[in-house]
C-alpha positions as CSV (number, residue, x, y, z in Angstrom):
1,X,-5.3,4.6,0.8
2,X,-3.4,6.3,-1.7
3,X,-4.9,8.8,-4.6
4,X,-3.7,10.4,-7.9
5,X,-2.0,13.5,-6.8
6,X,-4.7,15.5,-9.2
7,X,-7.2,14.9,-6.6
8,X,-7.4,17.4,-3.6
9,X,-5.1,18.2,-1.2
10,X,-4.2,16.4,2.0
11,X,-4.4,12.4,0.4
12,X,-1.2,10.5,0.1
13,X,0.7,10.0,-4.2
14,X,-0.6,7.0,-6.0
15,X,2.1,4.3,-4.6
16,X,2.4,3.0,-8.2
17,X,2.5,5.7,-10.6
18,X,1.1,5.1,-13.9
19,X,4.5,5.9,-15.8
20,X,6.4,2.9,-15.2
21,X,3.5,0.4,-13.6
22,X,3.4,-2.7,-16.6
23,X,-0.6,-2.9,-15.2
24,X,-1.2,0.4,-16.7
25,X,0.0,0.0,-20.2
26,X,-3.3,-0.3,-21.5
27,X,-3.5,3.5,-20.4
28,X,-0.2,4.7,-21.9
29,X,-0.8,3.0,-25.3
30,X,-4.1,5.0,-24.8
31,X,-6.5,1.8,-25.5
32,X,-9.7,0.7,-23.8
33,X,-9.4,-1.9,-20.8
34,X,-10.1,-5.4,-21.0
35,X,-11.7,-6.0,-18.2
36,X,-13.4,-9.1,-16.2
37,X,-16.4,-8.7,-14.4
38,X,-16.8,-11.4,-11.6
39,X,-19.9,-11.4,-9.1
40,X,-21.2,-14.1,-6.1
41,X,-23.4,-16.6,-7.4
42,X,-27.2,-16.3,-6.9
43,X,-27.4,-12.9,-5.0
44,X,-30.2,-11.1,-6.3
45,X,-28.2,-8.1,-5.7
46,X,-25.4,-9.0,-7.6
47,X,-27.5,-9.6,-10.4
48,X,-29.0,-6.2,-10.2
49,X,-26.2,-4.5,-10.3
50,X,-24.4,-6.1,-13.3
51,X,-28.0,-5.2,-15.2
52,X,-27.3,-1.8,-14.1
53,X,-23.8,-0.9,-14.5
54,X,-22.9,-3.5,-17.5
55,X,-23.6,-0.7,-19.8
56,X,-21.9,2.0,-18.0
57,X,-18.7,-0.6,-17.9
58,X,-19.1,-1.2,-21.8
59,X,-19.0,2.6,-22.5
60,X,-15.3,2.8,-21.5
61,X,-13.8,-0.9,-21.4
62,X,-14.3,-4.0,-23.1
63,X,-15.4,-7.0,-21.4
64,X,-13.6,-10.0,-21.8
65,X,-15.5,-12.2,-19.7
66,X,-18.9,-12.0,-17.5
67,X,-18.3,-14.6,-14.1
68,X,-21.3,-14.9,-11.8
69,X,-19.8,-18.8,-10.6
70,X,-16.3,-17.7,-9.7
71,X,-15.2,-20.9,-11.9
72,X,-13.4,-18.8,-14.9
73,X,-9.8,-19.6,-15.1
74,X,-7.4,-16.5,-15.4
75,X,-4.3,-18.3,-16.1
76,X,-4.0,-17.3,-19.7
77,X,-6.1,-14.4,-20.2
78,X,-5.2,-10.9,-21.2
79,X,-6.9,-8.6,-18.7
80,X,-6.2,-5.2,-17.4
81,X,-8.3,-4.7,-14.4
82,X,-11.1,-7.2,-12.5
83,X,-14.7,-5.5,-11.6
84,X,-15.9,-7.7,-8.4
85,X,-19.4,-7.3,-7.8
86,X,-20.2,-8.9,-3.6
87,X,-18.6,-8.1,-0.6
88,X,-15.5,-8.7,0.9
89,X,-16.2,-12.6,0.7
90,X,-16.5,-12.0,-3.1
91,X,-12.8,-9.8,-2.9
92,X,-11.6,-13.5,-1.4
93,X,-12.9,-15.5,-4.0
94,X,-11.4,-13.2,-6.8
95,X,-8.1,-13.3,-5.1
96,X,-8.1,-17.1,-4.7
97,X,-9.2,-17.4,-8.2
98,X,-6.6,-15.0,-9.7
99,X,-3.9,-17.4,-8.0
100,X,-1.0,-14.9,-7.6
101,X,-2.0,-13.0,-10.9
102,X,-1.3,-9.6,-9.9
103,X,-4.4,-8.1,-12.2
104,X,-6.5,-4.8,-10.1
105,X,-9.6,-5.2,-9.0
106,X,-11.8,-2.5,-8.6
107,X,-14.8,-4.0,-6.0
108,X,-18.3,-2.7,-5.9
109,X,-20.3,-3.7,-2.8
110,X,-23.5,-5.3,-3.3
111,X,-22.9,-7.2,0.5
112,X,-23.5,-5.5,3.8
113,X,-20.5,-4.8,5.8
114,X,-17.9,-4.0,2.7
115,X,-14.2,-3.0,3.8
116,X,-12.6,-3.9,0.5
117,X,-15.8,-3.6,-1.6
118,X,-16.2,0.1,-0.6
119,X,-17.9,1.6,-3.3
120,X,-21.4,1.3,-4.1
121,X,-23.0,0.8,-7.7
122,X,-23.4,4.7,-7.2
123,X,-19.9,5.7,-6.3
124,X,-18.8,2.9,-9.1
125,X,-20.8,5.2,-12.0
126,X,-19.7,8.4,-11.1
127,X,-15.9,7.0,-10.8
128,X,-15.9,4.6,-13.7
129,X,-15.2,7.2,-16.5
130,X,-12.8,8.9,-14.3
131,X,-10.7,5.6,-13.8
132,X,-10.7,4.8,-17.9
133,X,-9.1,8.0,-17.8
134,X,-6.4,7.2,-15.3
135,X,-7.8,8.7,-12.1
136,X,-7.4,6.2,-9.6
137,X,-4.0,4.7,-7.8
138,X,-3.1,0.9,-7.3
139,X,-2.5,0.1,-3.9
140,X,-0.6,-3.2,-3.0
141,X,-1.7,-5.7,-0.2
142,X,0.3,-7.8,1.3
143,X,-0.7,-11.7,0.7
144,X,0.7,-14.9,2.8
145,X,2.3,-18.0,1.6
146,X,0.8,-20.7,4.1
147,X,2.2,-24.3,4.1
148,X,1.3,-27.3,5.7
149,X,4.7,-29.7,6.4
150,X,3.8,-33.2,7.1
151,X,7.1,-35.3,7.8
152,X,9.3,-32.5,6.1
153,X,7.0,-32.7,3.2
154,X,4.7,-29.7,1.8
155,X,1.8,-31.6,1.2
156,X,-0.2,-28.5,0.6
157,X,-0.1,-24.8,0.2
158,X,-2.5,-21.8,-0.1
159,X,-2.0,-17.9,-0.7
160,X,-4.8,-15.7,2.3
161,X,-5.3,-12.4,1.6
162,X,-6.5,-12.1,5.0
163,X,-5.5,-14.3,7.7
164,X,-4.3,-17.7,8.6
165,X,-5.9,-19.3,11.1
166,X,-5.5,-22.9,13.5
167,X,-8.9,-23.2,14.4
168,X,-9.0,-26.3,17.6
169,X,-12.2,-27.7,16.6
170,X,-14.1,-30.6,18.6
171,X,-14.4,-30.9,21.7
172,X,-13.3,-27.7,21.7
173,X,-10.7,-27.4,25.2
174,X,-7.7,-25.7,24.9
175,X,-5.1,-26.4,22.9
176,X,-1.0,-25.9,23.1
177,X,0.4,-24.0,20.1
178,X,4.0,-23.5,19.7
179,X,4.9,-20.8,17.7
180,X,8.5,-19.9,16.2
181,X,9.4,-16.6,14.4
182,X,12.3,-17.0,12.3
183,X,13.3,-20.4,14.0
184,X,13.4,-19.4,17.3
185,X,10.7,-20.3,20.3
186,X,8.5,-16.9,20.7
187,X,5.7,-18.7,23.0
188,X,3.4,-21.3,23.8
189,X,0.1,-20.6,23.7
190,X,-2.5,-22.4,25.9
191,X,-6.1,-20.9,23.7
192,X,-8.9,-22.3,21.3
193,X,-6.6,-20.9,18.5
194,X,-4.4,-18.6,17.0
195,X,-5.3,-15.9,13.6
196,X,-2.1,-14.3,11.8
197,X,-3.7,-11.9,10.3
198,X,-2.4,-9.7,7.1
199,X,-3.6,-6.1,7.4
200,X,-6.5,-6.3,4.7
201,X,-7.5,-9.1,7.4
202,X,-7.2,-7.1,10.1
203,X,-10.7,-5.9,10.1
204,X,-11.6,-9.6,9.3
205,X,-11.6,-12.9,12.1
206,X,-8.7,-10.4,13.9
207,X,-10.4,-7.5,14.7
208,X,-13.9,-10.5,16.1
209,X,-11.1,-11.9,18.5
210,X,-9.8,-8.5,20.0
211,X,-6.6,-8.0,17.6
212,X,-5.8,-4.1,16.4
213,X,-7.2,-2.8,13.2
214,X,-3.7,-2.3,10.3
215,X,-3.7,-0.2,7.9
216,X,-3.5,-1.8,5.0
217,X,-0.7,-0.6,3.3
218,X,1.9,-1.6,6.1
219,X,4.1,-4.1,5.7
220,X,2.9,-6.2,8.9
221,X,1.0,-9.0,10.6
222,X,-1.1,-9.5,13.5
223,X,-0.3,-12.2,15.6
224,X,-3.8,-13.0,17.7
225,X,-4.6,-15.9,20.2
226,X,-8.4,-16.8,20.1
227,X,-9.7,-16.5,24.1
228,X,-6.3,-17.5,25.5
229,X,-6.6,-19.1,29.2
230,X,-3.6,-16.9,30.1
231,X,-4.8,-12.9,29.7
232,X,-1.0,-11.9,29.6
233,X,-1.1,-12.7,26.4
234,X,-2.0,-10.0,23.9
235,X,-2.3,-9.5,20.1
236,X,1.4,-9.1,19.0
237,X,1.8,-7.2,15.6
238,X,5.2,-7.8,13.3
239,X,7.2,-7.2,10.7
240,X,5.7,-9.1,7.8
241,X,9.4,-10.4,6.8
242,X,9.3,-12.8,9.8
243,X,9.0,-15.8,9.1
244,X,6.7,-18.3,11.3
245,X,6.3,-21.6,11.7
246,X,3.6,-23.1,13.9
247,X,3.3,-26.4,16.1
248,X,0.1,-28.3,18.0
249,X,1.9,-30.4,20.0
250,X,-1.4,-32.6,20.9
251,X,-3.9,-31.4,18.3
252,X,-7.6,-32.5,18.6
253,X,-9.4,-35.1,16.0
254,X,-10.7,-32.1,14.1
255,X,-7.9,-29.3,14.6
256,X,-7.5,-27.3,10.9
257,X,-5.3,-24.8,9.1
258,X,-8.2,-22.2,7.4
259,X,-6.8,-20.0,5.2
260,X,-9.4,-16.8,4.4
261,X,-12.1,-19.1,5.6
262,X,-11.7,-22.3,4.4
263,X,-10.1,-25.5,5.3
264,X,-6.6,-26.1,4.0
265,X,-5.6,-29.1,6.3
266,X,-6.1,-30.9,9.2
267,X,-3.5,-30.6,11.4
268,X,-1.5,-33.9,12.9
269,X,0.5,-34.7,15.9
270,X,4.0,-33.3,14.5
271,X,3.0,-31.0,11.6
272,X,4.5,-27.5,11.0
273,X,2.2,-24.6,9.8
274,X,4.6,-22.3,7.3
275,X,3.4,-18.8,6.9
276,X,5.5,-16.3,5.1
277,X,4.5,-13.1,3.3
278,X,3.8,-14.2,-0.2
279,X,5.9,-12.7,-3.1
280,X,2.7,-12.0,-5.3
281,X,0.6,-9.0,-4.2
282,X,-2.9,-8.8,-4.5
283,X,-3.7,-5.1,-5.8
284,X,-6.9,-3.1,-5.9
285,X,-7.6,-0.1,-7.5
286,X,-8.4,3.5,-5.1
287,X,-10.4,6.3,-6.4
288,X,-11.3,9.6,-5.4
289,X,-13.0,9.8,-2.4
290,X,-11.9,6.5,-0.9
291,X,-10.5,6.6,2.2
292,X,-9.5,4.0,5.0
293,X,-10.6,6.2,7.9
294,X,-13.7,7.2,6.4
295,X,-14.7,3.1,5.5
296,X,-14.2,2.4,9.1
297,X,-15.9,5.7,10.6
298,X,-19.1,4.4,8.6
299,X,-18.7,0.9,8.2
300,X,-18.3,0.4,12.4
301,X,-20.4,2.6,12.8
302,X,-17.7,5.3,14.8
303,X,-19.4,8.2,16.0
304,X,-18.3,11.9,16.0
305,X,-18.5,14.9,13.7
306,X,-16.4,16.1,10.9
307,X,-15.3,19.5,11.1
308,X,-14.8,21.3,7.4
């Protein structure tokens, strides 16, 4: 992930600097934040934390709204960043709920495993004051459009921050899925299902079924059969400007599109699965000390020393 270039040496320029970034203007015109703090409902944890850093938060920012149902509705309201208290399921919910709103988020991890929430309520207080002050960077991560065509018809639609997914479902043979990237055949897979995963969701349902771990600021897909019968086929990873489109020719009684975990259709005999990368961006704020390597050195539990 990127860093402000004030920070040490060795960590790549904030990809957005503050100058010209409208997200930032709160920090040019030199005012507090409004901020939005959202959290996973009924988690003990969760609760904790708000008790504990809600103060810390109010010191530098003002807070617009407090959202422990996920059910607050962003459409109209004047926010500068989004503090998401959870894990990674919590990230999901925020980014569902912001519906294309391109508003940071700055995630604290009160879950377990925590890719996108990376900091704890720790690393959040000794960072906060830092960030009202304009010491963090705003990375951008890629989001797909996914569609589901029923007789040339869109008859429904979703934005995944982390993968799209035909799940075959009961009684759970093998399926046929046809897959076309930019209107031409690529394959036909024979396999219990097939992920295309963004790179924040690379570490997601991909990386479960065997696919490669992304970086996340790339500009790419993973393409990723779930157990397919023929072992020739492997996780394919593309340019995120392809466009695919995706066919069961004899789909089972409860074959689904999930998008980021839940259920966006169930897919018919005939139906086309749509997925292109998404013109709105989902974008998270990086402070000091964050680092992609280091999350998954720690997180998955990689061994080795670090020389200094």
């Amino acid at each position: 992930m990127s860093h402000p270039t004030s920070h040490a040496a060795g960590i790549l320029p904030a990809q957005h600097p503050h100058s010209d970034d409208p997200a930032t203007d709160w920090l040019r015109k030199q005012t507090r934040p409004k901020v939005a703090i959202l959290g996973a409902p009924n988690r003990a944890r969760v609760t904790t934390a708000l008790e504990r850093l809600r103060p810390a938060i109010a010191t530098h920012a003002d807070i617009v709204v407090e959202d422990l149902e996920f059910t607050c509705d962003f459409s109209e309201m004047e926010l500068d960043m989004v503090i998401v208290l959870g894990g990674d399921g919590s990230i999901l919910q925020a980014a569902r709920q912001l519906a294309g709103r391109e508003i940071p988020v700055l995630g604290v991890n009160c879950g377990t495993l925590g890719f996108l929430a990376a900091l704890s309520a720790d690393d959040f207080l000794d960072a906060w004051p830092e960030v009202c002050r304009g010491g963090f960077s705003i990375v951008d991560h890629l989001m797909l459009r996914v569609a589901h065509i029923r007789d040339g018809e869109e008859i429904a639609h979703q934005l995944a921050l982390n993968e799209a997914a035909i799940l075959g479902g009961p009684p759970y043979s093998i399926i046929e899925i046809d897959l076309y990237a930019d209107e031409i055949l690529a394959t036909t897979y024979r396999c219990d299902g097939l992920i295309v995963s963004t790179p924040v969701g690379s570490t997601a349902h991909n990386l479960s079924a065997g696919g490669p771990i992304l970086r996340k600021h790339l500009r790419a897909i993973v393409i990723q059969p779930i157990s397919p019968h023929t072992l020739t086929y492997r996780p394919l990873v593309d340019s995120a400007d392809t466009q695919l489109e995706i066919v069961v020719a004899r789909p089972h009684a409860m074959t689904n599109i999930v998008t980021d975990g839940r259920v966006l259709g169930q897919i018919q005999r005939g139906d086309r699965v749509a997925i292109r990368a998404s013109s709105h961006r989902f974008r998270m704020l990086a402070v000091a000390g964050q680092n992609e390597y280091r999350t998954l050195r720690e997180k998955l539990g990689w061994g080795g020393s670090v020389l200094r």
